[in-house]
C-alpha positions in Angstrom: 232.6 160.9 -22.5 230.9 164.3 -23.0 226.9 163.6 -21.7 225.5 166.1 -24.9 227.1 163.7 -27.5 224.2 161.5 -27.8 221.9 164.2 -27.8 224.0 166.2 -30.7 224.4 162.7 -32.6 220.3 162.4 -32.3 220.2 166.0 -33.0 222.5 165.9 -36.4 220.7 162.2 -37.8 217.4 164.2 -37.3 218.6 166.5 -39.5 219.9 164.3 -42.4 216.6 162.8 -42.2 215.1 165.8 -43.2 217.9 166.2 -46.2 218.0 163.4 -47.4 216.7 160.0 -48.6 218.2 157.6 -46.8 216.2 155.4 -43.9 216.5 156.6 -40.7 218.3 153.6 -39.4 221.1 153.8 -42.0 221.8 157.3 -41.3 222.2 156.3 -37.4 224.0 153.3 -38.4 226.7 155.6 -40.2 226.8 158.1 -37.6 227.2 155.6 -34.5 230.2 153.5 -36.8 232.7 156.7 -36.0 231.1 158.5 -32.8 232.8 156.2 -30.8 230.1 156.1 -27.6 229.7 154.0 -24.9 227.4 151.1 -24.8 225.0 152.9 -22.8 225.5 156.1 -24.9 225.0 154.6 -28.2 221.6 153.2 -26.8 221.1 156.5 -25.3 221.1 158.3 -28.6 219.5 154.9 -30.6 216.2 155.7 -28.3 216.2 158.7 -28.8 216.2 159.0 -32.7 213.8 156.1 -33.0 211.5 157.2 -30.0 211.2 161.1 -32.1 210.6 159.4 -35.3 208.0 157.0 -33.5 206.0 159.8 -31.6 206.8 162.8 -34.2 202.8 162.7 -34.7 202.1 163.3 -30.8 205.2 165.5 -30.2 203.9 167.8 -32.6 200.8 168.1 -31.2 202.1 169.0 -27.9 204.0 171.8 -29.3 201.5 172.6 -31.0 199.3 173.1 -27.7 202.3 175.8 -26.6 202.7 177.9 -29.7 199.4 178.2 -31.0 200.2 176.1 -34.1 202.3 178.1 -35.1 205.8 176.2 -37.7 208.7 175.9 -36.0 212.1 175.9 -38.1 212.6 172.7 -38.9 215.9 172.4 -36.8 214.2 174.0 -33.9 211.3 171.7 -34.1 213.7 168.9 -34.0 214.8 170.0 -31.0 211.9 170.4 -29.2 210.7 167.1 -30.0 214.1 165.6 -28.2 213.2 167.5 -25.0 209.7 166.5 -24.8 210.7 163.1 -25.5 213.4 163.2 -22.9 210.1 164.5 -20.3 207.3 162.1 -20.9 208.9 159.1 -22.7 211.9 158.4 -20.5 212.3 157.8 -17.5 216.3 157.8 -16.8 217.0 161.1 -18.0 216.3 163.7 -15.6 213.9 166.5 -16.2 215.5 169.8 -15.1 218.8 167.6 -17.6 216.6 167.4 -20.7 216.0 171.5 -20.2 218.9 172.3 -19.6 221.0 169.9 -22.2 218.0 170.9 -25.4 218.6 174.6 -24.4 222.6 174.4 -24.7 222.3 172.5 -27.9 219.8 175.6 -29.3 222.3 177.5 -28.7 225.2 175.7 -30.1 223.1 175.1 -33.3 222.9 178.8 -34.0 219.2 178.9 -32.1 220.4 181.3 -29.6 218.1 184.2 -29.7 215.0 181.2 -29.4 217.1 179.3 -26.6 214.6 181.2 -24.3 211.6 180.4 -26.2 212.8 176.4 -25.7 213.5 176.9 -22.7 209.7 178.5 -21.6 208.5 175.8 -23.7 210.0 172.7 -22.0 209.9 174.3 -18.5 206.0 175.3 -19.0 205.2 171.3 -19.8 207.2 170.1 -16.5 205.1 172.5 -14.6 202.1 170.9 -16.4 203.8 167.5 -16.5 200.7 165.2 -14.7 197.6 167.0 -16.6 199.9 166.5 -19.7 200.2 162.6 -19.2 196.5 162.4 -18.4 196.2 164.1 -21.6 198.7 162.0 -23.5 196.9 159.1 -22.4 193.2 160.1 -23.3 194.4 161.0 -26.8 195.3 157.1 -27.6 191.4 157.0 -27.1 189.9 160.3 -28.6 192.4 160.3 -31.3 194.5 157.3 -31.9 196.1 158.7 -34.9 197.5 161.7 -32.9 198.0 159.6 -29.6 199.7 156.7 -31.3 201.3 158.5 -33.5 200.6 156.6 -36.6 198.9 157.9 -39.9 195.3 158.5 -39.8 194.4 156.7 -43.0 195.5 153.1 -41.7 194.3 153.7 -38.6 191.4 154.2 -40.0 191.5 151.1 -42.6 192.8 149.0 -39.2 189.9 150.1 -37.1 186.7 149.1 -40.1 188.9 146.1 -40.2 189.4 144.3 -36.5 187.7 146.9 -34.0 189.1 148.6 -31.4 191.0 146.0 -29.5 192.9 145.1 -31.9 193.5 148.4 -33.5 194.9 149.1 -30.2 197.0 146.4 -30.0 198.8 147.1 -33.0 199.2 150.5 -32.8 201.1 150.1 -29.3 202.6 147.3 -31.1 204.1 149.5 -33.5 205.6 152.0 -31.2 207.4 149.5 -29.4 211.0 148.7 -30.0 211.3 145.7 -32.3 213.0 142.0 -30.9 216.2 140.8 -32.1 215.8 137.4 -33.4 218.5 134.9 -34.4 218.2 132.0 -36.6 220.1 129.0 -35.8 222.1 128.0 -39.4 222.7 124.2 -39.4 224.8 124.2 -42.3 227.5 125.3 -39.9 226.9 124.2 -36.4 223.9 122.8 -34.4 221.5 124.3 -31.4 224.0 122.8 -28.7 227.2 124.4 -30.0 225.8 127.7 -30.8 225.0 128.5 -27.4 227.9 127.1 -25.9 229.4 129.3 -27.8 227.1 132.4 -26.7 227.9 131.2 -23.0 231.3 132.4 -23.7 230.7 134.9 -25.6 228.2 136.7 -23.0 225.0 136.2 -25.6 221.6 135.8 -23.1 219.0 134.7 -25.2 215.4 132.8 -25.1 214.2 129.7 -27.2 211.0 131.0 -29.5 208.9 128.1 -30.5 205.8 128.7 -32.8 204.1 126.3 -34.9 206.1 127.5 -38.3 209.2 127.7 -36.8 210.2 124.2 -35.0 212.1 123.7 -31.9 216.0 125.0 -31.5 216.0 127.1 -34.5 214.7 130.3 -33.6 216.2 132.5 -30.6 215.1 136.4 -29.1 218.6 137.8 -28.4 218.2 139.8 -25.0 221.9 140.9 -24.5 225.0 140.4 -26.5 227.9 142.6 -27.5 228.0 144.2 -31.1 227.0 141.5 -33.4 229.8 141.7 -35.5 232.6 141.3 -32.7 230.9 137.9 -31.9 232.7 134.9 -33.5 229.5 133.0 -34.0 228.1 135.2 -35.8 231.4 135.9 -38.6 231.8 131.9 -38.5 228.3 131.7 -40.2 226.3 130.2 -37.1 223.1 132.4 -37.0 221.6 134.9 -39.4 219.4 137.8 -37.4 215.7 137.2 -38.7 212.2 137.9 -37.6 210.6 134.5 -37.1 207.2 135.6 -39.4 209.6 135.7 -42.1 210.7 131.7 -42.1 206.6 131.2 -42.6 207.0 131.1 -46.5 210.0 129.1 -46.7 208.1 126.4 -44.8 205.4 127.1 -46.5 207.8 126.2 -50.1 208.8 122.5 -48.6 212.0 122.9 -50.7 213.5 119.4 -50.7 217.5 118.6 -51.1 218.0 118.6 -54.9 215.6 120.7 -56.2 215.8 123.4 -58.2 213.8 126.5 -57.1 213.5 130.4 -57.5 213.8 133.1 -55.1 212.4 136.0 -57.2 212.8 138.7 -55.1 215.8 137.4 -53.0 217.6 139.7 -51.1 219.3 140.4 -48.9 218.9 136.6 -48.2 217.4 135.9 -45.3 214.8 133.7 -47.4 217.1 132.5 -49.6 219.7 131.1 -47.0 217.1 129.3 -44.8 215.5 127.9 -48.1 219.2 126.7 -48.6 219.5 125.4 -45.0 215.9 123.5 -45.9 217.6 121.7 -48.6 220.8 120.4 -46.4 223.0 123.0 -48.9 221.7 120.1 -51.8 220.3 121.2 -55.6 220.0 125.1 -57.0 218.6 128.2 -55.9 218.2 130.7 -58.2 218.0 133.9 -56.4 217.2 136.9 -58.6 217.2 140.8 -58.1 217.0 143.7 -59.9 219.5 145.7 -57.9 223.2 144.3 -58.0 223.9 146.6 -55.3 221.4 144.0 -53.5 222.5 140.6 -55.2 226.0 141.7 -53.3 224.2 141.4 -50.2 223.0 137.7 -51.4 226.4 136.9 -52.0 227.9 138.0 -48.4 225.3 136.3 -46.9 225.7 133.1 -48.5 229.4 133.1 -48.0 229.2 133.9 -44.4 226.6 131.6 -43.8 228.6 128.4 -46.0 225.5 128.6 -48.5 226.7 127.6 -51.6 223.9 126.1 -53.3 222.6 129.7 -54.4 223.4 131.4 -57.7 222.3 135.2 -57.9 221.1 137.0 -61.2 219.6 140.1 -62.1 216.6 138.1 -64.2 215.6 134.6 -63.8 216.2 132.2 -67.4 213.3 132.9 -69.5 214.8 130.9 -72.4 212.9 128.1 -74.5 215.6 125.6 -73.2 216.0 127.1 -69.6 214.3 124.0 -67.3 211.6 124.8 -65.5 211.6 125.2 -61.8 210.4 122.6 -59.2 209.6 125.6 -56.6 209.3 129.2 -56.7 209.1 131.7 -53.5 207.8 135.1 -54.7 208.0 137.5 -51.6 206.6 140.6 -53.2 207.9 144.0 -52.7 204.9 145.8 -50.6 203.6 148.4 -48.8 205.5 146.8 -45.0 202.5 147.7 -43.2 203.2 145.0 -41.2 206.5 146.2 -40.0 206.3 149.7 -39.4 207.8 148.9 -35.7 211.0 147.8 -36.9 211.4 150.3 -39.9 210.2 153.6 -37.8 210.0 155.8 -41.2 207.9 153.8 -42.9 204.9 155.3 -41.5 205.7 158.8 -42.5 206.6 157.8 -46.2 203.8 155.4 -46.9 200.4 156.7 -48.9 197.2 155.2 -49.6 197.9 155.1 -53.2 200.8 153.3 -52.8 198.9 149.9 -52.2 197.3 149.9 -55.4 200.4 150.7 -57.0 201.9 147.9 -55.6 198.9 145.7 -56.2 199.7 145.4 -60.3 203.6 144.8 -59.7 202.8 141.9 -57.3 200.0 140.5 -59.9 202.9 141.0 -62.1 205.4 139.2 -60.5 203.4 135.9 -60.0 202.6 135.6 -63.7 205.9 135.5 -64.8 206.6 133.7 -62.0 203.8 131.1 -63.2 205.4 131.4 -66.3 208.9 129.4 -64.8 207.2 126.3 -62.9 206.7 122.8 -63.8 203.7 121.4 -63.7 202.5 120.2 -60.0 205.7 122.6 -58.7 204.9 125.0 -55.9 204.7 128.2 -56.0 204.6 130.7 -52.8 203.6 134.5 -52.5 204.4 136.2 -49.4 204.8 140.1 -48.3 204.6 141.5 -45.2 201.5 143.7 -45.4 198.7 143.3 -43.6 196.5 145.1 -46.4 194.0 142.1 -47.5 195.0 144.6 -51.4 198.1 143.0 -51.5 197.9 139.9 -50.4 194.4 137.7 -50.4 193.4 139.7 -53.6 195.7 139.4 -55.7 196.3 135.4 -55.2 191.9 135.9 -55.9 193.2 138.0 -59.1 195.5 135.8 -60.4 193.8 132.7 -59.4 190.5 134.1 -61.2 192.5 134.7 -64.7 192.5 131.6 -65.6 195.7 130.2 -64.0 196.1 126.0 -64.1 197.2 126.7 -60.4 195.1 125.6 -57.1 195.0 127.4 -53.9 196.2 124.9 -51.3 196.0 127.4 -48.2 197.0 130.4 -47.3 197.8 132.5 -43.6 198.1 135.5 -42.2 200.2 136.4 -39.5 199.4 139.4 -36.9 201.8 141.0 -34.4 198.6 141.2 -32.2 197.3 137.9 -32.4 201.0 136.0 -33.2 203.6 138.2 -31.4 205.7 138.8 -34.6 205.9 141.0 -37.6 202.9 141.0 -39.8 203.2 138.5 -42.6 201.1 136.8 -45.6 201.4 133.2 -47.3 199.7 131.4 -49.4 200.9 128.1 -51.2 199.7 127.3 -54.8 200.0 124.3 -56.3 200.4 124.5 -60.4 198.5 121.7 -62.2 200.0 118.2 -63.8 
């Protein structure tokens, strides 16, 4: 295998990112589907796409400090930020390899006449390399925004918020490469026979136990072979899920029989465990405006032998349409609380964006309200940690007049709970 492909793959999804709408970790999905790399190569050239788009705030600025501010072209910029991510953020890749791999790939991306100019650039930082970690380091204190490279407005919001530790915590939080977590689906096998089967099927993995989650249910996957080669996983036996996002099905209680809501439902990862609450027993109703996105729903279900779930565009708003026992609302937001495992987020986010998002989650538990029986549950979750979207507007809708009761309500922190940021709260609509 040619050692530059990674590099040029990184190099070329870099580049689409630019171009294009799609999410980072799509494009690199695509890309790695037909490159055909080894396992260590496709890892090679996941950390480096991720670890650019992470630190594009700081790599600028060190660029920045050799050519006297001065724009690069974007392709060339790109480039610059893989070599200085190669020299201060990892530690297999040799230095004098980074220089000499970034300067051959100017070249062969039609940079040649600037190939020197990368060349002085990356070779005058490895002569500077110890005064430039120093540096690096001071910035996450002088100027978190720059040395964590997250944007400065919810830095700022995070600092008046929790202080410095904290703030601190999170940002290096955010920069870190997100868990894989597996969630144990009992409508097709139990704890025991899943990981007899990952014994064979060279799956290591840890138990994760939290108060939400229960015993034998939740697992961090810390080595396995592509998930979809892995007979357990096509057989229906796990479904990959961060463990702050089983909080609001728990937080629902559905019960075998019922008949509940999913309002925002896919891709499913709600919807299924909901399912797996209620031993596969009553109706979900799990309802998204994008079919592209109910298809997920389906997969999901029929992978995981759900089949207790019917998908719709719009919930039954009907005279006759019976009312719902319980009703999950997980609100589209503003993901502030995962920015680690969706690295563009934190590029494409803006302040005004919260607000906006603020009258379409008010929205969404009205008519929500609207569909529940009296003494159902109802459940509002996102995961933002932006008190906007998620303490005010159950205050909002709460203060309108509503014949619903706050029962509680919780907020989960990556730096105080060790998993993606995540709101409930639990309302209980009057007899």
């Amino acid at each position: 295998m040619n050692g530059e492909k990674p590099r040029e793959i990184a190099a070329s999804v870099l580049a689409r990112r630019r171009t294009g709408g799609e999410f980072t970790e799509t494009l690199l999905e695509h890309a790695l589907a037909t490159a055909g790399l080894s396992s260590a190569d496709r890892g090679l050239c996941h950390e480096l796409v991720f670890g650019v788009v992470r630190w594009q705030a700081t790599l600028d600025w060190l660029i920045a400090q050799k050519t006297q501010g001065r724009p690069q072209k974007p392709g060339l910029q790109d480039l610059l930020r893989l070599g200085l991510y190669q020299i201060f953020w990892l530690d297999r890749i040799p230095d004098h390899a980074a220089v000499h791999e970034t300067v051959e790939m100017a070249k062969c991306a039609g940079y040649g006449p600037q190939s020197g100019f990368v060349n002085a650039v990356l070779r005058a930082f490895l002569r500077e390399a110890i005064p430039t970690k120093v540096l690096l380091a001071n910035l996450k204190i002088t100027q978190p925004a720059v040395g964590w490279s997250q944007p400065e407005w919810l830095v700022t919001r995070w600092l008046n918020r929790w202080g410095e530790e904290p703030l601190r915590s999170l940002l290096e939080w955010n920069n870190t490469p997100a868990k894989l977590y597996a969630r144990l689906n009992t409508v097709r096998t139990d704890a025991g026979k899943l990981v007899e089967q990952w014994r064979e099927e060279n799956v290591e993995y840890d138990f994760l136990n939290r108060d939400w989650t229960g015993e034998n249910l939740v697992f961090e996957l810390k080595a396995h072979p592509p998930l979809a080669a892995l007979e357990s996983f096509r057989q229906g036996g796990f479904y990959i899920q961060d463990p702050s996002t089983l909080l609001a099905a728990r937080e629902l209680d559905p019960l075998p029989g019922e008949l509940v809501l999913d309002l925002c439902a896919a891709p499913g990862g709600k919807t299924t465990f909901i399912a797996q609450l209620m031993k596969n027993e009553g109706r979900i109703i799990a309802a998204d405006t994008a079919e592209t996105r109910l298809k997920l729903v389906r997969e999901n279900c029929s992978r995981l032998g759900i089949t207790c779930v019917e998908t719709v565009s719009t919930p039954p708003q009907s005279p006759n349409a019976p009312l719902f026992d319980k009703i999950l609302v997980d609100a589209p937001c503003s993901n502030t609380g995962v920015l680690r495992r969706r690295v563009d987020l934190r590029w494409r986010i803006l302040p005004e964006e919260i607000a906006r998002l603020r009258a379409t989650q008010l929205g969404l538990l009205r008519q929500a309200a609207a569909l529940l029986k009296p003494g159902g549950v109802l459940v509002y979750s996102t995961c933002s940690l932006e008190p906007e979207e998620n303490g005010e507007v159950v205050s909002q809708f709460l203060s309108a007049g509503a014949d619903f009761k706050l029962e509680r309500q919780r907020d989960l922190l990556p730096f105080a709970d060790g998993v993606d940021g995540a709101f409930v709260a639990r309302l209980v609509r009057s007899l």
